[in-house]
C-alpha positions as CSV (number, residue, x, y, z in Angstrom):
1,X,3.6,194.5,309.8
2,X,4.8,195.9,313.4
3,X,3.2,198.5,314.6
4,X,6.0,201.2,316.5
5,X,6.0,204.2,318.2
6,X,9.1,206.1,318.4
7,X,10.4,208.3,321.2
8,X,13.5,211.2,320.8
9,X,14.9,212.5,324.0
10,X,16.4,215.8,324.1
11,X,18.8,217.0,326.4
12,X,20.1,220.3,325.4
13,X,19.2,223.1,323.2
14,X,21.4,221.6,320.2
15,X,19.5,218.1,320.7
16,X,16.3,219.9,320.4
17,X,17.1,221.4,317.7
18,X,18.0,218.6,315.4
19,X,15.3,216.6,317.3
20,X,12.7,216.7,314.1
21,X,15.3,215.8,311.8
22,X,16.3,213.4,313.7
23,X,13.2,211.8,314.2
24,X,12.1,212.3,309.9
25,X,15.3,209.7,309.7
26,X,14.6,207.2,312.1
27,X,10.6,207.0,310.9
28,X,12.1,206.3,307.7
29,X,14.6,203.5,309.1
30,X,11.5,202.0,310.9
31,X,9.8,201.8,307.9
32,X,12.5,200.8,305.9
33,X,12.9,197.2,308.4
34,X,9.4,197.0,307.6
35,X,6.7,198.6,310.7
36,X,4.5,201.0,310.4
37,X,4.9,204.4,312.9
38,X,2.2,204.8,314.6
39,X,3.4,208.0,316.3
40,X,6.0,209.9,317.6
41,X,6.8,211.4,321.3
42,X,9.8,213.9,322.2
43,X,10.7,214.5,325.4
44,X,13.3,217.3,326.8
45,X,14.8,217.0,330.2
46,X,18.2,217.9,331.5
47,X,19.4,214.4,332.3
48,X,18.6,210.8,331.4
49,X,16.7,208.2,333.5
50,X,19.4,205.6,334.4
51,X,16.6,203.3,334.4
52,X,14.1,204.0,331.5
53,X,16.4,207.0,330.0
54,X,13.5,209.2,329.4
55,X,11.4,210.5,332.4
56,X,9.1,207.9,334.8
57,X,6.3,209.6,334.4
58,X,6.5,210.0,330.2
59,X,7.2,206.0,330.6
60,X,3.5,206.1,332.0
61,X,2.4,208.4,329.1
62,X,4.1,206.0,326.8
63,X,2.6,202.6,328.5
64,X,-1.0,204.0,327.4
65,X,-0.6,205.0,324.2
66,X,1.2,201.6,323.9
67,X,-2.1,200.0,325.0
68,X,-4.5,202.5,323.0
69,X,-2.8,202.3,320.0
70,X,-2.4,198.6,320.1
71,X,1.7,199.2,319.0
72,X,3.8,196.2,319.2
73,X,7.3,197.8,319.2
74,X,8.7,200.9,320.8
75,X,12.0,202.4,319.2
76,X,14.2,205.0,320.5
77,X,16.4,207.5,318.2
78,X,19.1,206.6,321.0
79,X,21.6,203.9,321.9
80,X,20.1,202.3,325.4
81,X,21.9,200.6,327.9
82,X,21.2,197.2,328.9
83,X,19.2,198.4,332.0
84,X,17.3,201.0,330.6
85,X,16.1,198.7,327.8
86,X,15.5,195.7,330.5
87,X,14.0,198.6,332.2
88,X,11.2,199.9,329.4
89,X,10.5,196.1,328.5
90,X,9.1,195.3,332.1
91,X,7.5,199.0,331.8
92,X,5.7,198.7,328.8
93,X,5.5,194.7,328.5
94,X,6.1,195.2,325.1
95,X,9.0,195.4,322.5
96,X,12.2,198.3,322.9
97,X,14.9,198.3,320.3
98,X,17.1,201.2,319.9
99,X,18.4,202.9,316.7
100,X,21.3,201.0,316.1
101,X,19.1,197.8,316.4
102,X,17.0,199.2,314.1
103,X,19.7,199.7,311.5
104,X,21.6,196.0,311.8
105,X,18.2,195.1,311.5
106,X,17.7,196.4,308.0
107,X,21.5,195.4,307.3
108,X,20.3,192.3,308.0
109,X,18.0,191.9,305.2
110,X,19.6,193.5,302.6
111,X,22.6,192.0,303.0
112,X,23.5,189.4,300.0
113,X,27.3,188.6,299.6
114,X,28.8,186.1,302.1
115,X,30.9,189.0,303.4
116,X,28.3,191.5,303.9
117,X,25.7,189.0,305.7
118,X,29.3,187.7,308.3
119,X,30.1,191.8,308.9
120,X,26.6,192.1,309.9
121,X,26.1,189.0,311.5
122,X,29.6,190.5,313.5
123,X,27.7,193.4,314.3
124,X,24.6,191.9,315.6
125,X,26.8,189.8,317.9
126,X,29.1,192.5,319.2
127,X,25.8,194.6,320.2
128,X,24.2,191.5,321.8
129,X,26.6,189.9,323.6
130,X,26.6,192.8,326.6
131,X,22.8,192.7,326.6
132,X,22.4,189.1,327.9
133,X,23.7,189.4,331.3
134,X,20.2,189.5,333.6
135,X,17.7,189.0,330.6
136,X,16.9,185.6,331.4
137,X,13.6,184.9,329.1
138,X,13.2,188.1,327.3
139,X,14.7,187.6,324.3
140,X,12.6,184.3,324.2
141,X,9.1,186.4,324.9
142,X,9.9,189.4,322.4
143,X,9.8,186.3,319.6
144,X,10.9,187.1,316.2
145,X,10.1,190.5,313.6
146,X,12.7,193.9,314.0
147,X,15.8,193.7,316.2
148,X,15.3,190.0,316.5
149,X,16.2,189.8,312.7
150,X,19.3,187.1,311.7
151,X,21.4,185.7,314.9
152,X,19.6,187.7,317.1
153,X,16.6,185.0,316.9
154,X,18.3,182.6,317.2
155,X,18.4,181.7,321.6
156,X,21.6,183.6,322.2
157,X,21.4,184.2,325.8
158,X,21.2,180.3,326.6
159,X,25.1,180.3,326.0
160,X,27.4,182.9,326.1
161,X,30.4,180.9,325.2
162,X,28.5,180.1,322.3
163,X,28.1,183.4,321.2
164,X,31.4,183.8,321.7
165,X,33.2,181.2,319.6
166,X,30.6,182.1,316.5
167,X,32.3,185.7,317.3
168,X,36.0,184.3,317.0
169,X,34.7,181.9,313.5
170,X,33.5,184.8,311.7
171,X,36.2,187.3,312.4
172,X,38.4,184.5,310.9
173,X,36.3,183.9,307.7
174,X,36.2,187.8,307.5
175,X,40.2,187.6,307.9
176,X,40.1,185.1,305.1
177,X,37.6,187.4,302.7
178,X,39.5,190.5,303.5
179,X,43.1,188.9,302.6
180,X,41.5,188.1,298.8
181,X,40.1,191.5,298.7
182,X,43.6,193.0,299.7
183,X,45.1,190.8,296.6
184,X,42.2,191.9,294.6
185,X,43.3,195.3,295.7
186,X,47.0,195.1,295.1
187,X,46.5,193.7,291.8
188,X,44.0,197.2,290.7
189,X,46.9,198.7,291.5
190,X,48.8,197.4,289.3
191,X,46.4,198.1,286.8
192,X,46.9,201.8,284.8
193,X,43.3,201.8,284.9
194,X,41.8,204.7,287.2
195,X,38.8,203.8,290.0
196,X,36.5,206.3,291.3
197,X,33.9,205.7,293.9
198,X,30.7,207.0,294.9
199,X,29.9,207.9,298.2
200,X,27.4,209.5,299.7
201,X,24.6,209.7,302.4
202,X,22.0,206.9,302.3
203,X,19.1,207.7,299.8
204,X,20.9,210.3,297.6
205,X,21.0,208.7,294.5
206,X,24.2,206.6,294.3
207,X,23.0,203.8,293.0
208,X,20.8,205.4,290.2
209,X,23.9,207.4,289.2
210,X,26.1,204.2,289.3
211,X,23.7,203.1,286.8
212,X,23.8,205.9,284.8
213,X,27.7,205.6,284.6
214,X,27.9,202.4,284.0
215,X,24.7,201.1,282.1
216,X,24.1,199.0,285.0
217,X,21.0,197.5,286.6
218,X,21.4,197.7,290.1
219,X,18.6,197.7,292.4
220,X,17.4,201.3,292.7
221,X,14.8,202.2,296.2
222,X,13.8,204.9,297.9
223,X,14.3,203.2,301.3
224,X,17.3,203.5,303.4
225,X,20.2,201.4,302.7
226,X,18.9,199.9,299.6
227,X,22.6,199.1,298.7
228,X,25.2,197.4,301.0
229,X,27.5,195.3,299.2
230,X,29.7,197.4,297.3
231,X,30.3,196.5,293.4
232,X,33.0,197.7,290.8
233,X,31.9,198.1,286.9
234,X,33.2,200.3,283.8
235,X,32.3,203.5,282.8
236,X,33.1,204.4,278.9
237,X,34.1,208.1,277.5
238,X,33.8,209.0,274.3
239,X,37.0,209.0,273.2
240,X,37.4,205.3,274.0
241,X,39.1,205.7,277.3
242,X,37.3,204.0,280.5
243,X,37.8,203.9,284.2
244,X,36.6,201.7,286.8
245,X,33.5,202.6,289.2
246,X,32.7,201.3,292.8
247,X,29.3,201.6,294.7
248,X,29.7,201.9,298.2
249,X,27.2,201.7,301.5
250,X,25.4,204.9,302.2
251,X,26.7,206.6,305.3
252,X,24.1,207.7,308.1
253,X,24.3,210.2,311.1
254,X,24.6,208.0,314.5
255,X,26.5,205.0,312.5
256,X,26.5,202.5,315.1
257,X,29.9,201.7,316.1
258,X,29.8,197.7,315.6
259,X,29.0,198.6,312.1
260,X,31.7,201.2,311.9
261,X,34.2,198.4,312.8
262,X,32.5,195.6,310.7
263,X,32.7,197.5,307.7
264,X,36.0,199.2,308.0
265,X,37.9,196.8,305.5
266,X,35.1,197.1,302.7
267,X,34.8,201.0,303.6
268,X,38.7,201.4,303.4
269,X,38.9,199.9,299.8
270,X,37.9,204.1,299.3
271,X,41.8,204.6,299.9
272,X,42.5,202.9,296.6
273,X,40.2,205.1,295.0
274,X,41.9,208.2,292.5
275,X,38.6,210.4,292.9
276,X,35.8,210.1,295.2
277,X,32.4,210.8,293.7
278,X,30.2,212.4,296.9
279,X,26.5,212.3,295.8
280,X,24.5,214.8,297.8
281,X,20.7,215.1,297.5
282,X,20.3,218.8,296.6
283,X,16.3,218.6,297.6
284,X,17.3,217.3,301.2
285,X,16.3,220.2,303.7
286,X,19.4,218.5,306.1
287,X,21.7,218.3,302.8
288,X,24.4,220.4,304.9
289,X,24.2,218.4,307.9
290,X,24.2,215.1,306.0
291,X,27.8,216.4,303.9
292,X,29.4,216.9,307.1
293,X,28.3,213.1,308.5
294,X,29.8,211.7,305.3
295,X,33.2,214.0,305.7
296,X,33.3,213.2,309.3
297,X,33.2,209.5,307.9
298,X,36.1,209.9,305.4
299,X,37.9,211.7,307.6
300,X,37.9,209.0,310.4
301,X,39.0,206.4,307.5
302,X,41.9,209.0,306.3
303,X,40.3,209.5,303.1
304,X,41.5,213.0,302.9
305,X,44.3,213.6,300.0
306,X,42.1,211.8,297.2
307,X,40.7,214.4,294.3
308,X,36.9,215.0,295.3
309,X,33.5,215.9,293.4
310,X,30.9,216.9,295.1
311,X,27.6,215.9,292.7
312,X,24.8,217.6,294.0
313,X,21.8,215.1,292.4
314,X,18.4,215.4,291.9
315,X,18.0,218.8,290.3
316,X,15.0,217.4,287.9
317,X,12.7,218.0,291.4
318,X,13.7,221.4,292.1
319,X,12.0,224.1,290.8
320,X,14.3,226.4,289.5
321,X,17.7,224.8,288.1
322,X,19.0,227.0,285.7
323,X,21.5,228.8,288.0
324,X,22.8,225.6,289.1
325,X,23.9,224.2,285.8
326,X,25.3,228.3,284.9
327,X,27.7,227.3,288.0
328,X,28.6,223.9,286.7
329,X,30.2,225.3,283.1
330,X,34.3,224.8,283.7
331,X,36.2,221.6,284.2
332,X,38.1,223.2,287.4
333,X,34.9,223.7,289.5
334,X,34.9,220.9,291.4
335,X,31.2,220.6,292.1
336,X,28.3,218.9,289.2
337,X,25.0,219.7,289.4
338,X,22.6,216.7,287.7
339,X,19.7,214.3,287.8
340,X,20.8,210.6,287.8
341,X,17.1,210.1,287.1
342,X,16.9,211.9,283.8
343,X,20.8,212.0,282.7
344,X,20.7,215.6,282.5
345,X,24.4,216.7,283.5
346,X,26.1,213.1,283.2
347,X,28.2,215.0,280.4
348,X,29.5,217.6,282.6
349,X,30.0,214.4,285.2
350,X,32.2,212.4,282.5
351,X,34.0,215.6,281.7
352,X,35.4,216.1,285.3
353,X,36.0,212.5,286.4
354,X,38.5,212.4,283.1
355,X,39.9,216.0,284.0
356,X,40.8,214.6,287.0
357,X,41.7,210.7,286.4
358,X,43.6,211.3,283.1
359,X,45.4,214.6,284.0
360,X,48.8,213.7,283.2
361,X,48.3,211.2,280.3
362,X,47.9,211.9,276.6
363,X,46.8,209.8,273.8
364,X,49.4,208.2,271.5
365,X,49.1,205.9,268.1
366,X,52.0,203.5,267.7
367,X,53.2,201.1,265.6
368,X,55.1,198.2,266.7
369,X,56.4,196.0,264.6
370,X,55.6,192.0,265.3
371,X,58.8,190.9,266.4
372,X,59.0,193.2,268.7
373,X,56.7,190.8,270.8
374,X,58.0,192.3,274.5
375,X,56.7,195.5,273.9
376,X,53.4,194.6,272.3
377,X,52.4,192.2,276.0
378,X,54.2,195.2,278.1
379,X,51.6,198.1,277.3
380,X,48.7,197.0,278.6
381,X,50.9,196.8,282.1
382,X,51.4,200.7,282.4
383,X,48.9,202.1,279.7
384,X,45.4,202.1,278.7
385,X,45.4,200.2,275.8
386,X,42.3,202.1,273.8
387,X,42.5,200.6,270.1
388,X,44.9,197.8,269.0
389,X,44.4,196.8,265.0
390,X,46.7,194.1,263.2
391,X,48.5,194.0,259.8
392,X,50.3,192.0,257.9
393,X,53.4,193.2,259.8
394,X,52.5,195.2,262.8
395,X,50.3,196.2,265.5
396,X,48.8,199.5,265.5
397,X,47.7,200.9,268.9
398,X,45.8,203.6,270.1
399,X,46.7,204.3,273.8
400,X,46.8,206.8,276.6
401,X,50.2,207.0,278.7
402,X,52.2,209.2,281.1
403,X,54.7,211.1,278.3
404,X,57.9,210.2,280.3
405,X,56.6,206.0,280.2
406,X,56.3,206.8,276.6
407,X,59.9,208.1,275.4
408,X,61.7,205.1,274.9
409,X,59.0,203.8,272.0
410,X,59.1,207.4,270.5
411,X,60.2,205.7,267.0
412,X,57.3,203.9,267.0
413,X,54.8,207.1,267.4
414,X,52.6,208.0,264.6
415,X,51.4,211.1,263.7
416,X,47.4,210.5,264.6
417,X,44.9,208.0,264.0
418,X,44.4,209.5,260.3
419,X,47.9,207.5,259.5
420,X,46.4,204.5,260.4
């Protein structure tokens, strides 16, 4: 295991301010690509060092403690330029990565579908490519372990051209994954069948609650960015109707911008979506802070006219809940207060979600008689087909449908399922 140090610079009052926040997120993004922190050093000046982006003389302070504390890696809550991290590596003869290196490093990992592993691969690439110019055998000394994860070990800066033409293959097998997913898409659309997705800052319980929904078994962690490929599965109500559910990446304050554009298509599948599911950790002390990131997001991806629930999650850790759930007693408050860890609230979850994805469709019981084969195949095209039972001479469905698609087939509508 690396051992790190990580430095925050602050420039400003408002920097200062968020500095240990900040800092509490990018300990647990070290930890989460797998170093220990060893310790942590803030600095507040009025400008940045153009060559080591903190102050000379805090370099110094830094290059002891390197040497003291035997750390391995240094990692700054900041995006460094080329120089400034050529700069700190000849400083402290020792490992420098950034925060954004530090997070394509743990998407790196955890990445497992073919598209997720070429996004990041993407992102890697577009972050490396400007840092080769001058570097001659650094990459080669700093070896393997964090920031050097995936292409990044591999010697990169012996070919540019290289670098460049893997650049030019993936964006074309991307091209090739994205035009299935569009069809994929396209044809959901079709479907009557609703989709809602959960979103949410990284760590705030998506994945627990997507299993929860759904009666999954995702991989559940408490580490950053424990999920990054995103998945669609059922959820069932209890009256027999069902919707479709997607898991998405968590969002993070400081996204890097390569990762912003190599996730965009998989991020904008939240377009299709007829309610988005935001999952906020209700113990966070940053909870506020972390809402606006994930807006800011949604916003930038024009995911603002879709019906939205704010789930505020984890409520079994906080000491007093009782208020809460008063808050959460009417259909039209858009807000659910729950624990995806013991199921309390799911119900009150369930209740909303259908409020909102089955607003303007009611349930019907039909009977169609056999030879009227054309309108037995055509239902499951622009309803949600909920029941369907055969006899001798008809079909007997149970069904949920827009009123007006339903007036032509009035003959065939039954009184309730009791006539069955």
């Amino acid at each position: 295991m690396e051992k790190a140090l990580i430095i925050h610079l602050s420039t400003n009052k408002k920097e200062k301010h968020a500095a240990a926040e900040s800092m509490q997120e990018l300990r647990g993004l070290v930890e989460s690509a797998g170093a220990e922190v060893l310790d942590e050093v803030y600095q507040f000046r009025p400008q940045k060092n153009p060559k080591y982006f903190i102050g000379e003389g805090k370099a110094d302070e830094i290059g002891l403690m390197i040497q003291d504390r035997e750390a391995d890696l240094v990692v700054f809550d900041h995006v460094l330029t080329p120089i400034q991290q050529r700069g700190l590596e000849d400083k402290f003869q020792s490992k420098v990565v950034d925060r954004t290196q530090i997070i394509l490093d743990i998407f790196a990992q955890r990445a497992l579908s073919r598209e997720g592993k070429l996004q990041v691969e993407l992102a890697q690439l577009n972050y490396l490519l400007p840092r080769l110019t001058g570097k001659g055998t650094a990459l080669s000394r700093l070896g393997g372990g964090i920031g050097t994860g995936g292409p990044v070990e591999k010697k990169l800066e012996e070919d540019r051209r290289r670098i460049q033409e893997r650049i030019t293959h993936i964006k074309r097998s991307l091209r090739k994954i994205q035009q299935r997913r569009t069809e994929q898409r396209k044809n959901r659309k079709k479907s009557p069948i609703p989709l809602a997705s959960l979103v949410g800052y990284t760590n705030a319980g998506k994945s627990t609650l997507f299993n929860q929904l759904t009666q999954e078994n995702r991989l559940v962690s408490s580490q950053l960015f424990a999920t990054l490929d995103p998945v669609i599965r059922r959820i069932n109500f209890s009256d027999g109707s069902y919707c479709y559910l997607s898991d998405t990446v968590g969002f993070i304050k400081k996204l890097p911008v390569e990762l912003k554009t190599a996730f965009r298509a998989t991020l904008e599948e939240l377009l299709e979506a007829d309610c988005i599911c935001h999952v906020i950790d209700i113990t966070s002390s940053q909870s506020l802070s972390q809402v606006e990131a994930v807006e800011r997001i949604l916003s930038e991806l024009g995911v603002v006219d879709v019906p939205h629930i704010k789930i505020y999650n984890k409520i079994d850790l906080l000491p007093e809940k009782q208020p809460l759930l008063q808050k959460n007693q009417t259909l039209e408050n858009p807000s659910v207060y729950l624990s995806a860890q013991t199921g309390e609230g799911i119900t009150d979850l369930k209740a909303k979600l259908q409020n909102i994805l089955f607003k303007d469709l009611k349930i019907f019981y039909l009977r169609i008689p056999k030879s009227n084969k054309i309108a037995i195949h055509s239902f499951p095209k622009w309803s949600i087909v909920l029941k369907r039972r055969e006899t001798i001479k008809d079909y007997e469905l149970k069904l949920m449908a827009d009123p007006k698609s339903i007036v032509k087939y009035a003959p065939y509508i039954q009184g309730g399922e009791e006539t069955w």
